[in-house]
N, CA, C and O atoms as CSV, one atom per row, in Angstrom:
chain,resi,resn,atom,element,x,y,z
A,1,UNK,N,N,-40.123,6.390,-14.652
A,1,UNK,CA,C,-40.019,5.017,-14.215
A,1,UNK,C,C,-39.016,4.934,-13.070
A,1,UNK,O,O,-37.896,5.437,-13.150
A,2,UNK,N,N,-39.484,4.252,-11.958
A,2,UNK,CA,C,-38.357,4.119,-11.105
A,2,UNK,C,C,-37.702,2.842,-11.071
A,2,UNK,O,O,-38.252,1.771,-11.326
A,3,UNK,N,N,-36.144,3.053,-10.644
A,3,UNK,CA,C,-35.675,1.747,-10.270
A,3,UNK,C,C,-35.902,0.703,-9.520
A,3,UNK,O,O,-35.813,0.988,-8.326
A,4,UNK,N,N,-36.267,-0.857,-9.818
A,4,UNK,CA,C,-37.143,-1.269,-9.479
A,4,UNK,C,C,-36.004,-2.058,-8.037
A,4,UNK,O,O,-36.524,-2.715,-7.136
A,5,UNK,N,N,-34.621,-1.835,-8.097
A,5,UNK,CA,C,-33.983,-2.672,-7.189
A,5,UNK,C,C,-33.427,-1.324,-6.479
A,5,UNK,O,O,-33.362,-0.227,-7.035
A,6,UNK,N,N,-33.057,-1.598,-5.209
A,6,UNK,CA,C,-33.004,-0.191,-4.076
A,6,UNK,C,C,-31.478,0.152,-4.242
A,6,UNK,O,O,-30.797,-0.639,-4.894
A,7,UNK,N,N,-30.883,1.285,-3.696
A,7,UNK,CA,C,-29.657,1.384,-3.926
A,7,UNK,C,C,-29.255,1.126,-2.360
A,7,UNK,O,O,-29.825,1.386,-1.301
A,8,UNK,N,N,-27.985,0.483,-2.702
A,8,UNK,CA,C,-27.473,0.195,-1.249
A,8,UNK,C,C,-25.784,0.787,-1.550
A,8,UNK,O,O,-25.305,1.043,-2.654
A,9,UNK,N,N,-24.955,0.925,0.086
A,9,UNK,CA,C,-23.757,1.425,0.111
A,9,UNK,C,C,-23.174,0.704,-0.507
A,9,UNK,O,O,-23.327,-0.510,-0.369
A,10,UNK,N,N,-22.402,1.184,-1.299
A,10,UNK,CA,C,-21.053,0.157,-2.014
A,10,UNK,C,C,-20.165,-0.675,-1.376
A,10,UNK,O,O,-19.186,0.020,-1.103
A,11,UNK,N,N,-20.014,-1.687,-1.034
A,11,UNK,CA,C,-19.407,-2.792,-0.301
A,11,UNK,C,C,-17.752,-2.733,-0.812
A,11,UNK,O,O,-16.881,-2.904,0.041
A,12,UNK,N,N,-17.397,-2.498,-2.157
A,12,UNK,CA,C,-16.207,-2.555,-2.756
A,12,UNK,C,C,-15.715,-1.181,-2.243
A,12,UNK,O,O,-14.686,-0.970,-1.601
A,13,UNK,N,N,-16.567,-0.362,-2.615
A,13,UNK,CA,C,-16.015,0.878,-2.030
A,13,UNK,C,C,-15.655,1.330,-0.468
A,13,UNK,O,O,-14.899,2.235,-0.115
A,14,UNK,N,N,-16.283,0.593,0.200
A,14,UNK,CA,C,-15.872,0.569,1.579
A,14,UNK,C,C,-14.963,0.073,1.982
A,14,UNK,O,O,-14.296,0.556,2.897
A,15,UNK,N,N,-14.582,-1.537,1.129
A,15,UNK,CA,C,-13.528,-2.358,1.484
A,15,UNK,C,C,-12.340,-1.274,1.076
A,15,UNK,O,O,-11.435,-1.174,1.904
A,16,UNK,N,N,-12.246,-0.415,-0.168
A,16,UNK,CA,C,-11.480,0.156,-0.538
A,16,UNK,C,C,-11.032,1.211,0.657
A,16,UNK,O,O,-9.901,1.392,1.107
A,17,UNK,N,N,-12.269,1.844,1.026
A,17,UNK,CA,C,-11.695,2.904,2.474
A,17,UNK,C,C,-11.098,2.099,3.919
A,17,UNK,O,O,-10.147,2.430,4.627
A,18,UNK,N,N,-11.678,1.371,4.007
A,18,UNK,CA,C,-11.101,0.921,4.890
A,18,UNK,C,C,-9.268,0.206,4.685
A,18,UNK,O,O,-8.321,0.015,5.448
A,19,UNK,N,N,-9.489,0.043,3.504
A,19,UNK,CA,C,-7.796,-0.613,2.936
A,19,UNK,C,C,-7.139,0.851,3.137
A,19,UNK,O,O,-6.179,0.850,3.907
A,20,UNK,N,N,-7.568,2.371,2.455
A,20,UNK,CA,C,-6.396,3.204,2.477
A,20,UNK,C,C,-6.297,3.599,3.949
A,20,UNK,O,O,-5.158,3.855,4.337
A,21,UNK,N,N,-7.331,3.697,4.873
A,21,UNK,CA,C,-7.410,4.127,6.256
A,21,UNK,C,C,-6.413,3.131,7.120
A,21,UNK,O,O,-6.332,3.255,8.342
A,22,UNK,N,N,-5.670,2.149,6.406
A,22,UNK,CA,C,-5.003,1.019,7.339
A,22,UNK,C,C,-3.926,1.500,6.833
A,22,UNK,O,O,-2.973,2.024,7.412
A,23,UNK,N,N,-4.195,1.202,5.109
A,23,UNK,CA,C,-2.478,1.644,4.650
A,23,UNK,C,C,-1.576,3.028,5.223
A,23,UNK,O,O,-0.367,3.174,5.405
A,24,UNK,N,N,-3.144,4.272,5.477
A,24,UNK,CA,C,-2.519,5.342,5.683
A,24,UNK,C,C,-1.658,5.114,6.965
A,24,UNK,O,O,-0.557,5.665,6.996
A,25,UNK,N,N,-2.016,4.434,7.912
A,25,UNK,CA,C,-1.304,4.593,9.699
A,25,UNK,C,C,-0.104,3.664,9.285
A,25,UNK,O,O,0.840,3.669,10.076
A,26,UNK,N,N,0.004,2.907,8.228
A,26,UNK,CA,C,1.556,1.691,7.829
A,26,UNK,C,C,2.332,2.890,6.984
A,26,UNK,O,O,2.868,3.521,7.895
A,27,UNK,N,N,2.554,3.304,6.207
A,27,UNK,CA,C,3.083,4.458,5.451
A,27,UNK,C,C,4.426,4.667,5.971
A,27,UNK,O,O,5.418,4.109,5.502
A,28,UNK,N,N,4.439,5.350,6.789
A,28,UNK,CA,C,6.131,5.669,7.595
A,28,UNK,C,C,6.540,4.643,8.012
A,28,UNK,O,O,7.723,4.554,7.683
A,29,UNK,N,N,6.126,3.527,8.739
A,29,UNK,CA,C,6.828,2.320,8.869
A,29,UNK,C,C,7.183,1.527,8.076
A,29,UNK,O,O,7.999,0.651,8.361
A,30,UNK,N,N,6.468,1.706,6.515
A,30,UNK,CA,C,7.062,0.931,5.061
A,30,UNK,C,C,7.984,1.762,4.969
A,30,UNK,O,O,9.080,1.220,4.836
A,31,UNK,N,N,8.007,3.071,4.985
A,31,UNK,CA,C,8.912,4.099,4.112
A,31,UNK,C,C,10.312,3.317,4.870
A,31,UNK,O,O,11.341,3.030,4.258
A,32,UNK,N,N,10.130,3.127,5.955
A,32,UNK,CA,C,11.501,3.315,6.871
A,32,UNK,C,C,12.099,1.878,6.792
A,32,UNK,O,O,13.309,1.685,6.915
A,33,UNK,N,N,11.394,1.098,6.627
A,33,UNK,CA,C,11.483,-0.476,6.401
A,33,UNK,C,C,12.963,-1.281,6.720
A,33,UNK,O,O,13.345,-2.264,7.356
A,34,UNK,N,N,13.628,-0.031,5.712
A,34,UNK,CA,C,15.036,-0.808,5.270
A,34,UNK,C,C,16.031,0.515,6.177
A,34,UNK,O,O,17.242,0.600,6.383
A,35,UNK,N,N,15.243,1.129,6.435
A,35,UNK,CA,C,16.256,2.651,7.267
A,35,UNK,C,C,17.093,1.830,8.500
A,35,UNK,O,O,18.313,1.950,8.388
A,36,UNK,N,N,16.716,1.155,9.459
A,36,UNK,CA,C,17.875,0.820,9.955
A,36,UNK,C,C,19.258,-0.132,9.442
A,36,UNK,O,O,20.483,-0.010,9.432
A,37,UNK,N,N,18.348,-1.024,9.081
A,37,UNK,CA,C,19.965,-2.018,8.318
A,37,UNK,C,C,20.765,-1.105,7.699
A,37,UNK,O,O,21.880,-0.935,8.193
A,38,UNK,N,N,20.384,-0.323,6.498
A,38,UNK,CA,C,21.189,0.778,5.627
A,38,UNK,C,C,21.691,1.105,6.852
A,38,UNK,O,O,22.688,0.436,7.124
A,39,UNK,N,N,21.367,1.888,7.691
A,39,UNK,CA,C,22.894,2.888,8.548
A,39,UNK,C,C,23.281,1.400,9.106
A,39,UNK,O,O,24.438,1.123,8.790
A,40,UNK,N,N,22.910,0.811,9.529
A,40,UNK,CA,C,23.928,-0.189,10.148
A,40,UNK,C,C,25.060,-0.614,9.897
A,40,UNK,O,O,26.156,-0.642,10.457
A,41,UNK,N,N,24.322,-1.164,8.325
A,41,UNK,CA,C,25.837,-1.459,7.420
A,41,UNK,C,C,26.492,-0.582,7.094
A,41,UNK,O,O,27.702,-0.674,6.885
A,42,UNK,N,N,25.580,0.810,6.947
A,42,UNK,CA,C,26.908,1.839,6.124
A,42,UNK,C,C,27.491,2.285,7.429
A,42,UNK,O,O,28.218,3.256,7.222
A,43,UNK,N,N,27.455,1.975,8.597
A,43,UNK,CA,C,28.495,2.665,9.504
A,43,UNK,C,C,29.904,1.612,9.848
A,43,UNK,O,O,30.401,0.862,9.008
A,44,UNK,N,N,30.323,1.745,11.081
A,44,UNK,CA,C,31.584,1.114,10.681
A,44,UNK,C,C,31.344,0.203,11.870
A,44,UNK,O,O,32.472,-0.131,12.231
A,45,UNK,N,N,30.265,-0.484,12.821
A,45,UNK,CA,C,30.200,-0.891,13.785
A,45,UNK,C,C,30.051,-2.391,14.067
A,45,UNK,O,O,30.529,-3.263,14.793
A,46,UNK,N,N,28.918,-2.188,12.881
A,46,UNK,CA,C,28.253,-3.898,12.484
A,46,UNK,C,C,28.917,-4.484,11.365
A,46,UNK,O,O,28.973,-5.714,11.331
A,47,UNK,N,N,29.445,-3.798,10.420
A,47,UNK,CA,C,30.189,-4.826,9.489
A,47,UNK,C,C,31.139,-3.770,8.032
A,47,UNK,O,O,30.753,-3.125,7.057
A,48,UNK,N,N,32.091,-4.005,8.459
A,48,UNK,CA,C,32.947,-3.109,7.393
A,48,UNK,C,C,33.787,-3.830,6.378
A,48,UNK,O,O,33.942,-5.051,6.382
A,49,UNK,N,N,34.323,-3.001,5.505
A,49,UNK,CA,C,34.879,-3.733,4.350
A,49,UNK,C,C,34.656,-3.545,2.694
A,49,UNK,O,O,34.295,-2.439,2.292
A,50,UNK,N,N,34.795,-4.240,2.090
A,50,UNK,CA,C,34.270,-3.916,0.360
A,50,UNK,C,C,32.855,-4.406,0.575
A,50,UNK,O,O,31.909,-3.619,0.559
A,51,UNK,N,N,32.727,-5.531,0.750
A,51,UNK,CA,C,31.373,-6.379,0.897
A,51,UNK,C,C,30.278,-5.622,1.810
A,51,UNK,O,O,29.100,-5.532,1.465
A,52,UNK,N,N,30.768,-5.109,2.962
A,52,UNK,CA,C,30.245,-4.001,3.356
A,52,UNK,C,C,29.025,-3.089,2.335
A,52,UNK,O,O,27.800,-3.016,2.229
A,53,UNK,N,N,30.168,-2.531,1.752
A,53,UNK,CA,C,29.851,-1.191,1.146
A,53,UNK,C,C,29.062,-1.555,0.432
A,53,UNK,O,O,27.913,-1.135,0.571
A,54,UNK,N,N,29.442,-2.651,-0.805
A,54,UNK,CA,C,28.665,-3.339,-1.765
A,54,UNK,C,C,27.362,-3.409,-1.001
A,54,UNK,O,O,26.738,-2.349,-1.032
A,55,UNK,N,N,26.800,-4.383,-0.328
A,55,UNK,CA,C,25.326,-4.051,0.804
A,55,UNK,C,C,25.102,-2.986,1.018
A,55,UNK,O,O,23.958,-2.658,0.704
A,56,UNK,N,N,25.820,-2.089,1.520
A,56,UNK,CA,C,25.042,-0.813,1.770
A,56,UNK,C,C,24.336,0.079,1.237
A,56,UNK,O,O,23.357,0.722,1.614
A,57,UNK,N,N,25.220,0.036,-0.110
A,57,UNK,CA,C,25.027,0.668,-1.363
A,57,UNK,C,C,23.584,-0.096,-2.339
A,57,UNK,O,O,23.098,0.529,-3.281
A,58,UNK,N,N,23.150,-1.227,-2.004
A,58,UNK,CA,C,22.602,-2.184,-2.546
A,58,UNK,C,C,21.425,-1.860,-1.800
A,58,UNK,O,O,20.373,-1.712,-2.422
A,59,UNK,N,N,21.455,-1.702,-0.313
A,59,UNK,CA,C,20.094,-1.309,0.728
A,59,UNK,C,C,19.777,-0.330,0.742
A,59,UNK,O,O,18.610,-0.032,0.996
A,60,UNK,N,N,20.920,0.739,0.409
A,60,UNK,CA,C,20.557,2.166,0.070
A,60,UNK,C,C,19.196,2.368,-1.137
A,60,UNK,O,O,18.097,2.912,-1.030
A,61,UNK,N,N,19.898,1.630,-2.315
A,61,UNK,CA,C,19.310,1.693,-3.609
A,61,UNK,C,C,17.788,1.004,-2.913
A,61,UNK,O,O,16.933,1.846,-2.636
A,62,UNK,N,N,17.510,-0.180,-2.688
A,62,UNK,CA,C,16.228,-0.995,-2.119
A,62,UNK,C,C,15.722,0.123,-1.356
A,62,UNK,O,O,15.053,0.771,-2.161
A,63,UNK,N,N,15.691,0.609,-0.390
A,63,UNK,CA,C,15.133,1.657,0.557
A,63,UNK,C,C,14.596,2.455,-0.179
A,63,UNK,O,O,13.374,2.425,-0.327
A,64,UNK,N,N,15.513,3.512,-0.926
A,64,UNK,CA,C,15.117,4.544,-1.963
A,64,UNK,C,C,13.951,4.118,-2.735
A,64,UNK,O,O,12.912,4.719,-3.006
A,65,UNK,N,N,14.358,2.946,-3.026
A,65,UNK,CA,C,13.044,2.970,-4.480
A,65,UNK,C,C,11.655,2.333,-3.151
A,65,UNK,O,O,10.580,2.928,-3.087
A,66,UNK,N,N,11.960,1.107,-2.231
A,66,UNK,CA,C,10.751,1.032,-1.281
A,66,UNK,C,C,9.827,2.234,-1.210
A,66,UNK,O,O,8.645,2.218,-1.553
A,67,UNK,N,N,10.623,3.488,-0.631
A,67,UNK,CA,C,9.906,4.837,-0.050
A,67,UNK,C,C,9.009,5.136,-1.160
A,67,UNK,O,O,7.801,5.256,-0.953
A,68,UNK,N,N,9.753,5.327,-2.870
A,68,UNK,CA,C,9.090,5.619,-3.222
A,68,UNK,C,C,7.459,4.610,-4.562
A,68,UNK,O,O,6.603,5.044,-5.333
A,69,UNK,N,N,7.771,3.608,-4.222
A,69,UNK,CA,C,6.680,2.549,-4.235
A,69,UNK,C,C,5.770,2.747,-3.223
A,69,UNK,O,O,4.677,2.390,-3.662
A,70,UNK,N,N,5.679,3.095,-2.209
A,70,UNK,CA,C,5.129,3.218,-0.582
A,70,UNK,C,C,4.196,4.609,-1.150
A,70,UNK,O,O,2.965,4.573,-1.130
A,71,UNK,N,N,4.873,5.676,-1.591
A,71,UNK,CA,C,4.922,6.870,-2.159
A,71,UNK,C,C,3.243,6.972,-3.111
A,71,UNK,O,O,2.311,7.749,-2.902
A,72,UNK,N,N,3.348,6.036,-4.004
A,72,UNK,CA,C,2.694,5.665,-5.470
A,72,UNK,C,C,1.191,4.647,-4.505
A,72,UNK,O,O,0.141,4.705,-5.146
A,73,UNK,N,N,1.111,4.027,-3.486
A,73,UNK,CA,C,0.054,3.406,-2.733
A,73,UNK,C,C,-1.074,4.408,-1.910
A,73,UNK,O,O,-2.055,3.866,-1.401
A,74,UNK,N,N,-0.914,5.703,-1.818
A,74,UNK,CA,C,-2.265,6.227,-1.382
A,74,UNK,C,C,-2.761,6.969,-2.115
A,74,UNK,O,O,-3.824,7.497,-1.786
A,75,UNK,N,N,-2.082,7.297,-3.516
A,75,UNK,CA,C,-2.595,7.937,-4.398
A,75,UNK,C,C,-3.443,6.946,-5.485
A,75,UNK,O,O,-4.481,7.252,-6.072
A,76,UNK,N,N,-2.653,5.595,-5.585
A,76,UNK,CA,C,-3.579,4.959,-6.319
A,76,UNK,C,C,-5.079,4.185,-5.836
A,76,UNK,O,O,-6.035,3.808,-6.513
A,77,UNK,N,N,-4.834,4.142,-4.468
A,77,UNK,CA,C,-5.972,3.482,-3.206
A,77,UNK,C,C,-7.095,4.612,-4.135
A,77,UNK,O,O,-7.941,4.379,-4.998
A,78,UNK,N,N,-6.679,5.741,-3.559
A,78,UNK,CA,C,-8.062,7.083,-3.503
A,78,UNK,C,C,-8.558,6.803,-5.246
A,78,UNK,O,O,-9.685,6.353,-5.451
A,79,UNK,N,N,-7.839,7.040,-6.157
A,79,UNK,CA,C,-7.983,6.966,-7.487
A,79,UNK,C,C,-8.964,5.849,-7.424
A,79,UNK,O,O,-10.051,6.073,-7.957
A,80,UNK,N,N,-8.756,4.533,-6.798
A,80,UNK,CA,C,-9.937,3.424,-6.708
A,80,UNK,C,C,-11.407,3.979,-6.117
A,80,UNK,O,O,-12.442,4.180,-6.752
A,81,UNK,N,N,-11.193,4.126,-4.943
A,81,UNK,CA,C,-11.731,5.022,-4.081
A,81,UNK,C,C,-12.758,5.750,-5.323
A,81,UNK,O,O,-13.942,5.453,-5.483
A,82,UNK,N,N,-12.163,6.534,-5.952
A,82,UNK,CA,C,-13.140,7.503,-6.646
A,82,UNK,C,C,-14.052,7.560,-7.547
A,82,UNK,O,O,-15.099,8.200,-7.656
A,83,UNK,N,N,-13.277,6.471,-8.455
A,83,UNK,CA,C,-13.777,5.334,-9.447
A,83,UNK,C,C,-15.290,4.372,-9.169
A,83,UNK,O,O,-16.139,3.950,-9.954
A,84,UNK,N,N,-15.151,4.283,-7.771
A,84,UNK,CA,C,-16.493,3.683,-7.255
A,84,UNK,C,C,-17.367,4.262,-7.233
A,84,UNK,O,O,-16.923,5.344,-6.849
A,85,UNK,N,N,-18.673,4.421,-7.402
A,85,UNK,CA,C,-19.877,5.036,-7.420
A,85,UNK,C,C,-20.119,4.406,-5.778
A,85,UNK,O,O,-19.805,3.288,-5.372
A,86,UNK,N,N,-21.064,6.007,-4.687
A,86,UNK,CA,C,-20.927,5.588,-3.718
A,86,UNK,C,C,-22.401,4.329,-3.303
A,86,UNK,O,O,-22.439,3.617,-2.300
A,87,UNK,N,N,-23.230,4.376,-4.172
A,87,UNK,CA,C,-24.566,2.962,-4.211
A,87,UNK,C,C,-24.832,2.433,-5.030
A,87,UNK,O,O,-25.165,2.880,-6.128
A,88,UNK,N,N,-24.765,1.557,-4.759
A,88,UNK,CA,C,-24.759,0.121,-6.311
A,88,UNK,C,C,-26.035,-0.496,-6.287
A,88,UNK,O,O,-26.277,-0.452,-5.081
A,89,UNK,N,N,-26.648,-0.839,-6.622
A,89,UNK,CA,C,-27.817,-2.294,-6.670
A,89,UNK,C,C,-27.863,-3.309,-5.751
A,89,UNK,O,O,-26.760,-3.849,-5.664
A,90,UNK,N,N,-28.555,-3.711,-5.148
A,90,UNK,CA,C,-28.418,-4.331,-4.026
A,90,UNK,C,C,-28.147,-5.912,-4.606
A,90,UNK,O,O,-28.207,-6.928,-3.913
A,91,UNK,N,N,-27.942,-5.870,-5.554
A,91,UNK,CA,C,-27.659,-7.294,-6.848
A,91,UNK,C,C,-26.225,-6.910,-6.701
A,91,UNK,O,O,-25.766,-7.273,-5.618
A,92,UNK,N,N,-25.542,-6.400,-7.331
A,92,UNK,CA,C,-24.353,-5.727,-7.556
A,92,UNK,C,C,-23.136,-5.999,-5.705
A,92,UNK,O,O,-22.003,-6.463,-5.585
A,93,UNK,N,N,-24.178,-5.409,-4.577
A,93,UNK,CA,C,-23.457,-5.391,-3.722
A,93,UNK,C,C,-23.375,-7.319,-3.201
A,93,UNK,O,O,-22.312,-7.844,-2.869
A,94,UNK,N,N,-24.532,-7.972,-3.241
A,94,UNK,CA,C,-24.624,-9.436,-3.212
A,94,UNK,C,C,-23.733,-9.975,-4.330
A,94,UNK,O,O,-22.796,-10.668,-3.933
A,95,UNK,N,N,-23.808,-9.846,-5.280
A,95,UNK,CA,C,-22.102,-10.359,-5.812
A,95,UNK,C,C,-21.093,-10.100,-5.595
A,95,UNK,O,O,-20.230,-10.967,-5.463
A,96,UNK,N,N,-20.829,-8.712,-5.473
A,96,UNK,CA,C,-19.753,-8.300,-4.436
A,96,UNK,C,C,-19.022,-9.320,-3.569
A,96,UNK,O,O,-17.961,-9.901,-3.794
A,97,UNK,N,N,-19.992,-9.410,-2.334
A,97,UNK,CA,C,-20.060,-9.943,-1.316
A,97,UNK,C,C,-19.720,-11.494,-1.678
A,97,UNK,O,O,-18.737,-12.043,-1.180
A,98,UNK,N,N,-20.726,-12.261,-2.711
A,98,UNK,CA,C,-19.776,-13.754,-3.237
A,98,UNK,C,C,-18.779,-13.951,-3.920
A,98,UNK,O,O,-18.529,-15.092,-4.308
A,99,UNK,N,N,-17.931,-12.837,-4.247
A,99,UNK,CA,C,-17.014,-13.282,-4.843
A,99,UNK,C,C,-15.505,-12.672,-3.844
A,99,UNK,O,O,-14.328,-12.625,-4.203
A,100,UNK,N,N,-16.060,-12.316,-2.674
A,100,UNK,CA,C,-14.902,-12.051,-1.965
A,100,UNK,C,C,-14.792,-12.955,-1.251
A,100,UNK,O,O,-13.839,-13.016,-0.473
């Protein structure tokens, strides 16, 4: 018996490649996000002191964990990515399509 509705490209799954293919070229510019303020404050030019440090130490910590949140986003993209079957029902891709 054949399937009586045609298979078409996956619409979700594309939206999905095209999301990690954007995220991939943003990546180093998230990682770095907070990289200048941190040296700013932690140097002695733009703003010194206890309160200082307290911020620095505070943007340090934010940066660190940013990079690695940034880190955890192209591994879970692809994991979506893979999860998709690459042709759906041409029913399947038309709902798709209305509910985005």
């Amino acid at each position: 018996m054949t399937d009586p509705e045609p298979k078409v490209a996956n619409p979700r799954r594309a939206d999905l490649e095209r999301l990690r293919s954007d995220l991939s070229k943003e990546v180093d510019a998230l990682k770095k996000a907070l990289q200048g303020p941190t040296e700013e404050i932690g140097g002695s030019e733009v703003w010194v002191g206890k309160n200082a440090r307290a911020w620095h130490r505070e943007l340090e910590g934010r940066h660190k964990r940013l990079g690695e949140q940034v880190d955890k986003l192209l591994p879970i993209v692809d994991a979506a990515i893979r999860a998709e079957p690459e042709k759906v029902s041409a029913s399947e891709a038309r709902s798709y399509h209305k509910a985005i």
